[in-house]
N, C-alpha and C positions, 0 to 999 in steps of 0.2 A: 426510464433513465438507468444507466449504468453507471461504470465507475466513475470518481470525481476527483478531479485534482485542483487542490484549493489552493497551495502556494505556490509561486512560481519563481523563474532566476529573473528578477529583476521585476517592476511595477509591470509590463506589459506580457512576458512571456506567453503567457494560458489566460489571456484574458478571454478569448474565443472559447476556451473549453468553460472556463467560472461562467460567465455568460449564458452557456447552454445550457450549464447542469447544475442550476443552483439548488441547495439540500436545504430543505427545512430541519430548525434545529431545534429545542426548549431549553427555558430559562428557568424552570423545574430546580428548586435548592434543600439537598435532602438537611436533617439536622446536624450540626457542623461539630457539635459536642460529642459525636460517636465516631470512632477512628474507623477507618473502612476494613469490610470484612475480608477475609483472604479469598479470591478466586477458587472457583471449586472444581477444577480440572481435575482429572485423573494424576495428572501427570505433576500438579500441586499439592494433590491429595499424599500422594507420594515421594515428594520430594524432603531429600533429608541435606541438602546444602544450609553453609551457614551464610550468618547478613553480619560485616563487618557493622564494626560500632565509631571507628575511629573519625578522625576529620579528613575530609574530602579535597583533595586539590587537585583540579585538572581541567583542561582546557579541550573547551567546546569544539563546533563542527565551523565554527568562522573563527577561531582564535581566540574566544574571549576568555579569563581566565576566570574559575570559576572556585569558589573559594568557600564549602560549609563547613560547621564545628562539628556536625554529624551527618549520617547518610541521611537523606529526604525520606520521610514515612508519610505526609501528604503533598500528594503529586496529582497535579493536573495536567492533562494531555488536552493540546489544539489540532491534534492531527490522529487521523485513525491509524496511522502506523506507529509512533509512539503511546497511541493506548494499546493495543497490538503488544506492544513488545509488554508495556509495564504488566500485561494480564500474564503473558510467557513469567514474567521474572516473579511469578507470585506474588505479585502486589495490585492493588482496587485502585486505581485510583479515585481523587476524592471528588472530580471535577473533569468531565469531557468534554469536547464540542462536539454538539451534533449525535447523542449517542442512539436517538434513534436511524439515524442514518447507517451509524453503524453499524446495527445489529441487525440493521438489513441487508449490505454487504460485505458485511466481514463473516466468515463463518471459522475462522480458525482456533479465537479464544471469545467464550462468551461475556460477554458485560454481566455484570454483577445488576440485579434486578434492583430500580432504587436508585442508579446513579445520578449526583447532580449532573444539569446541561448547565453547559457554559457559551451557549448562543449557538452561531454557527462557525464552522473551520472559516478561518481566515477573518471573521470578523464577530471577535467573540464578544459577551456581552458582558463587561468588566465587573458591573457589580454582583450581576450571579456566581463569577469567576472568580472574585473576592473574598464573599461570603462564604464559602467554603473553608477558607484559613488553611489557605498551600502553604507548605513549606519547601516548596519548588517548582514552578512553571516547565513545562517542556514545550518548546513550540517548532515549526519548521522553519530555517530563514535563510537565506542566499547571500545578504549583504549585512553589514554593520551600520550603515544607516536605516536597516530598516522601520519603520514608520509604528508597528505594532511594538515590534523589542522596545523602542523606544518611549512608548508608552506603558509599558509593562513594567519597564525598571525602574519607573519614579513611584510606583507603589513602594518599594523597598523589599519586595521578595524575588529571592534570587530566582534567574530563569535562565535555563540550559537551552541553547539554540542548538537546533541540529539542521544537515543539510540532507531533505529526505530524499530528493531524487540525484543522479550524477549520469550523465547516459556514455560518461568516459569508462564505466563501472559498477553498474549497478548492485552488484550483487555482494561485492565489497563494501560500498557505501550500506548498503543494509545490514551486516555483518556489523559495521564500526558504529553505525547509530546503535544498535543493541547493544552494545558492548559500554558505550557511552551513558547508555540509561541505567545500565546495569553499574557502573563505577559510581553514580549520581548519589544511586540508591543502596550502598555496599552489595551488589546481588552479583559481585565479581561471578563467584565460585559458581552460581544459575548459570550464568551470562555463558561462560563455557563452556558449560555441558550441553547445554543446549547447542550453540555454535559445533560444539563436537557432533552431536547427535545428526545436527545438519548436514556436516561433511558427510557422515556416514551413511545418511539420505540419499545423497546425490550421489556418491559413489556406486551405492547398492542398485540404484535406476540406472545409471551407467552401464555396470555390469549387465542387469537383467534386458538390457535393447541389445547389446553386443553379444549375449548367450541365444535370445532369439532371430539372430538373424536377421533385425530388421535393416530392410534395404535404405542406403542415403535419398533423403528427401529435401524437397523444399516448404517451404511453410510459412504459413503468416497466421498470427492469434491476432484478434480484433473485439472492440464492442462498439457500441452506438445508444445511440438516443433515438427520439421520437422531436422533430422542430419542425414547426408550421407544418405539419402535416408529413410531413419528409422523413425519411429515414437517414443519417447522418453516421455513416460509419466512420471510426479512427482504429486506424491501425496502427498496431507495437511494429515501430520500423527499428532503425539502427539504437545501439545503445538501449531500448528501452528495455526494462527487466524481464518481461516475460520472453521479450527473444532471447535475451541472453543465453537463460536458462536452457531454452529450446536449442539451441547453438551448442550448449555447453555438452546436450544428450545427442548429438550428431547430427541435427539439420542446419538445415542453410537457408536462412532468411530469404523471402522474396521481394519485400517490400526494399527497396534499393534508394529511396530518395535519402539524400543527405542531410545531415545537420542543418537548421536554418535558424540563425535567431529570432527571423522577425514569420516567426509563429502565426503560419494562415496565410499565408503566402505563400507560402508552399515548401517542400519539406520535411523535418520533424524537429520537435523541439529538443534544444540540448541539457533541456534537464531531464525528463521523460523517456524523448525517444517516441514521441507521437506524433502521427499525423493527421491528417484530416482529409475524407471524401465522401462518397455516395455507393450506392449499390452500385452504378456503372464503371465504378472508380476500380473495384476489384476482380477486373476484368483483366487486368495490368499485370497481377500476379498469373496469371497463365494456367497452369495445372499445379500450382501448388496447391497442397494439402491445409486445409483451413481447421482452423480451432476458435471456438468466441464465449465471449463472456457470457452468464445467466444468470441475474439475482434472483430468477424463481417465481418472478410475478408474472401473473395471467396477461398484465397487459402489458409491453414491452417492446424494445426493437422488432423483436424474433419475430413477433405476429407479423406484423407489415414486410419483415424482409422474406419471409417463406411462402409468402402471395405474390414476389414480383419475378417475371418469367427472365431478369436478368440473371437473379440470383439461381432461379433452377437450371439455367442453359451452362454455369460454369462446372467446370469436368470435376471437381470433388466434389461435387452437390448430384451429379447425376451417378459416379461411380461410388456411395459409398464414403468418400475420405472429406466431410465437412461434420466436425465434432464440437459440441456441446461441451463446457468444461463443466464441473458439478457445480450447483448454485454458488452464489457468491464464494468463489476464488477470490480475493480483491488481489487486484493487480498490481498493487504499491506497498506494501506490506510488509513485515517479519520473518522473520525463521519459522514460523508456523503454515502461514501464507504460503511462504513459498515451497515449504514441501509438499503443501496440498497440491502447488502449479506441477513440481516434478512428479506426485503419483498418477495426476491425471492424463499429464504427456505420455509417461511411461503404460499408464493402464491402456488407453487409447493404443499408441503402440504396437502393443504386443499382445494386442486383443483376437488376433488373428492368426 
């Protein structure tokens, strides 16, 4: 299995993808009397920003207006991209979903050894998620009816909704979700150095593709699964973040099907930017230059797709330009994420 996207725009968007790739989660609940330890990144180790103290006001990723007497110091995260970010802003949180999942495909910021599970993304499991004693939910959500928010708010702890994917934008919309965690949490002053440091990321792979010369390409990033037997690729079409990126470092997307709302019909979805085929399917992109996901396990897409004589017949698999990104990239992710996705384009690149 590869990556997973757990919430979607509306009840049906990525039912097809929740469907494929469901993540085992645990309900694991560490002691809830100890505040969580600070993340032990280098880049925490050494951070000397301060954490406002003052009261919070500001309005979430669907408009809701969000109202604390102090910044959140226990925060639980329902999505791997909001743990993602609160590991960036120097904070543990006290309650994840899913964190073994995570720490299988996330490799940006490490989980704190020890953390509670809070069930699985998208369908957490309220009373482990309780026991912890948040003093802030973060979750992913699309709509103001939605069904979990709504059950989340009658506990009486406040919860910051955020909208993790936008395929009008991605790369913005991950930029303001961190920015929104970081206001939650007072971790402004984090929040934009990091976002600074990012800019500077992206600029410097910029530069380093345009100092080497490399020539304008086409390209499609992808990953897949293993179902019934089959191999089941989805490819980053329009809008989805890792093309963007890819876009933004000088190539030109091959995957060309359009926004479709009704997801599996064909397409990509307009919150992601996914689509959905088979090994024959990427036949369609022609001689573009291919890139694909790796969480690093032995047994995986990759196995079955480097045995089928469709996949070796296509012209970057026989020339040379079909790349491996480094193990779990996750593909929906933070400002950590996503620099790993621009050094791996960039290495890949200008490897030559």
């Amino acid at each position: 299995m590869m990556f997973v996207h757990r919430r979607a725009a509306g009840a049906a968007t990525l039912a097809a993808i929740a469907l494929a790739l469901t993540a085992c989660g645990t309900t694991d609940v560490d002691d809830v009397a100890a505040a969580p330890s600070a993340p032990t990144s280098q880049s925490c180790a050494e951070d000397t920003t301060t954490t406002s103290t003052g009261p919070v006001s500001m309005t979430d990723g669907i408009g809701r207006k969000i109202e604390l007497a102090k910044p959140a110091q226990r925060v639980a995260t329902l999505e791997w991209q909001q743990t993602e970010d609160l590991l960036t802003l120097c904070l543990s949180p006290v309650a994840v979903a899913d964190p073994a999942g995570y720490t299988q495909y996330v490799a940006a910021e490490k989980l704190p050894a020890g953390t509670a599970g809070a069930g699985d993304r998208g369908e957490p499991d309220l009373d482990a998620l309780f026991a912890t004693n948040p003093d802030l939910i973060i979750m992913e959500v699309y709509q103001k009816d939605d069904e979990l928010l709504a059950k989340l708010e009658q506990r009486g702890v406040p919860v910051l909704a955020t909208v993790g994917a936008d395929a009008s934008g991605q790369i913005d919309n991950m930029k303001n979700v961190f920015s929104m965690i970081g206001t939650a949490t007072g971790r402004t002053e984090r929040a934009d150095l990091v976002l600074k440091h990012f800019d500077e990321a992206f600029a410097a792979g910029k530069k380093k593709i345009a100092d080497a010369g490399v020539p304008a390409t086409t390209f499609l990033f992808f990953d897949g699964w293993i179902e019934g037997g089959n191999v089941v690729i989805r490819p980053y079409g329009k809008g989805a973040l890792f093309t963007e990126i890819g876009e933004q470092l000088g190539m030109t997307s091959a995957w060309t099907d359009e926004i479709n709302t009704a997801y599996g019909s064909g397409g990509v979805d307009p919150s992601y930017g996914l689509a959905q085929t088979d090994i024959e399917g990427l036949t369609a992109v022609g001689g573009a230059t291919l890139f694909y996901a790796n969480d690093g396990t032995a047994d995986n897409y990759l196995t079955e797709l480097t045995k089928s004589p469709i996949w070796n017949a296509l012209p970057a698999v026989k020339e040379g330009r079909a790349h491996s990104f480094p193990n779990s990239v996750w593909g929906a992710g933070g400002p950590k994420s996503n620099e790993q996705a621009i050094d791996a384009y960039v290495n890949i690149l200008t490897s030559k």
